[in-house]
N, C-alpha and C positions, 0 to 999 in steps of 0.2 A: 540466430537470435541476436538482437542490439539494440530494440525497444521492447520494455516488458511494459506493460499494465497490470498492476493489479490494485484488485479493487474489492472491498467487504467491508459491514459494517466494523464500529468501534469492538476493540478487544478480543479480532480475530486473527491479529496477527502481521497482520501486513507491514508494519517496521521491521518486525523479526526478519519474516520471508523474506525482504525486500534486503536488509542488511547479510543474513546467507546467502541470496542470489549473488551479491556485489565480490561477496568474498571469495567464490568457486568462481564465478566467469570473468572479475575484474570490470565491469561494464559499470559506470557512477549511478550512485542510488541518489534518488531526491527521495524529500519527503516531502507530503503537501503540507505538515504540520510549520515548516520552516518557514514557505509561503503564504498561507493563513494568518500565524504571526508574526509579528513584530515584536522583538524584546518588552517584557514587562508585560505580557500576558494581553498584545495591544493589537486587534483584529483590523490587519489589515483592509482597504478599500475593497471593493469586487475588482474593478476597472485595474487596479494593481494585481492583484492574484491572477486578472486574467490575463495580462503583461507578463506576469512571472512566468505562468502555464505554459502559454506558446512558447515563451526563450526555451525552455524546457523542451517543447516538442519540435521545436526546429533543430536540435542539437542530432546527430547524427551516433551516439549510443546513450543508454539512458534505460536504467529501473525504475518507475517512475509510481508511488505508492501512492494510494489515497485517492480522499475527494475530489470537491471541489466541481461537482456533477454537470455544470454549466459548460465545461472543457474536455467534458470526455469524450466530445464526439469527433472534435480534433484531435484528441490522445487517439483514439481508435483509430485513429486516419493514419497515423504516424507510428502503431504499434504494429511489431509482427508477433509478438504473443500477449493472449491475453489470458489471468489468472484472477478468478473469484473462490475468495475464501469464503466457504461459504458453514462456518461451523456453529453450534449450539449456545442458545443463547445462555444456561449457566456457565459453561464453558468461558463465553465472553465476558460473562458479569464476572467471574471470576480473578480473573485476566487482568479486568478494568484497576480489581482492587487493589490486589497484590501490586500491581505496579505505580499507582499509588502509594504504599506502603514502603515499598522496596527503596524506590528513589524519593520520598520525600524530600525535600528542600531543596532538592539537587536539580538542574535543566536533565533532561533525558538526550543522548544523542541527535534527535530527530527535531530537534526543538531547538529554537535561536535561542543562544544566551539572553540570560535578565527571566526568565519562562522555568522557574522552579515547580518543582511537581508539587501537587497540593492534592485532596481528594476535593470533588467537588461534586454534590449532590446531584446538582440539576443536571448534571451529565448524567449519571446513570440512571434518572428519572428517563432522560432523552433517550437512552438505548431501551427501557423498556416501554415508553412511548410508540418506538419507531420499529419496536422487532418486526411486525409486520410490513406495516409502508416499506422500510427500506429494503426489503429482504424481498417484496413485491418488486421495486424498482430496479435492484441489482439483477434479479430475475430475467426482467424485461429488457433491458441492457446487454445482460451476458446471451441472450437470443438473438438480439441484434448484431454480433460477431460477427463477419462474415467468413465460410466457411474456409478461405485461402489463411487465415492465423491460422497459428499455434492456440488452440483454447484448452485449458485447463480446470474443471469446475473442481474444489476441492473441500470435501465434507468432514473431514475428520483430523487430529493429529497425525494420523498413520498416514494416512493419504498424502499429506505434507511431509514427510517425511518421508516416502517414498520418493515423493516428488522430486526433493532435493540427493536423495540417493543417487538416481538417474542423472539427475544433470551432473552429478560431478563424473558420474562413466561418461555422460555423452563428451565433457570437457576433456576428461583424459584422457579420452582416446581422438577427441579432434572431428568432432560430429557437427560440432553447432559453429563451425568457420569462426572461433574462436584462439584467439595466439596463446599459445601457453607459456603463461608469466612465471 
């Protein structure tokens, strides 16, 4: 393991998983939300995020969370596992909000400074706009795998939770040719 993908819609986790993967195997976490923006809440170019992406997958280890769906087929190229969260969408609207709440006014880790947390409507209009579509698309993507990765589909908290169980045995016993720091 030295390229992770993982990929699910909004408010399923994938900061979280992506910051406990970093911490049990040491491997650097991106977030696309860093690459997205720009301080002050300011959406980067495409042509830039897809600049960002590649330095990203050319790098030689790397957790690498989120969208940005235009560069996953290079992320897939360059991943040897790949992980879809793929859990409930109250679940996720849940998620959405409390973390909203929790960090108001404050940047969340995953987010470039000047990018204070706010709650914002049209975004959760968006995740139930898109439960479908994107949860069709992520579908269709995580099939796309090929069968020589590491795939992980993961439905529940328990499942995530297992998930990261395991990898800290695989870590401490020295399963996944990883150095123990």
């Amino acid at each position: 393991m030295k390229r992770v993908m993982i990929i699910g819609q909004p408010g399923s986790g994938k900061s979280w998983l992506a910051r406990r993967m970093g911490e049990i195997t040491h491997l650097p976490v991106v977030h696309i939300d860093a690459i997205h923006w720009a301080p002050g809440w300011v959406e980067r170019p495409r042509a830039e995020k897809d600049r960002l992406c590649a330095g990203v997958h050319a790098r030689p280890e790397w957790i690498f969370e989120g969208g940005h769906s235009s560069t996953w087929e290079a992320r897939l190229d360059r991943a040897d596992t790949v992980i879809w969260l793929d859990l409930p969408l109250g679940l996720r609207l849940r998620r959405v909000l409390w973390r909203s709440l929790s960090n108001w006014g404050r940047s969340r880790p995953e987010l470039p400074p000047g990018c204070p947390e706010r709650f914002n409507g049209e975004f959760v209009r968006y995740i139930w706009r898109t439960r479908r579509s994107q949860r069709s698309k992520l579908c269709w993507f995580y099939g796309q795998v090929p069968e020589d990765k590491d795939r992980h589909h993961l439905r529940s908290r328990r499942e995530v939770a297992d998930y990261l169980g395991g990898l800290s045995e695989a870590v401490a016993s020295g399963n996944l040719g990883l150095p123990h720091r």
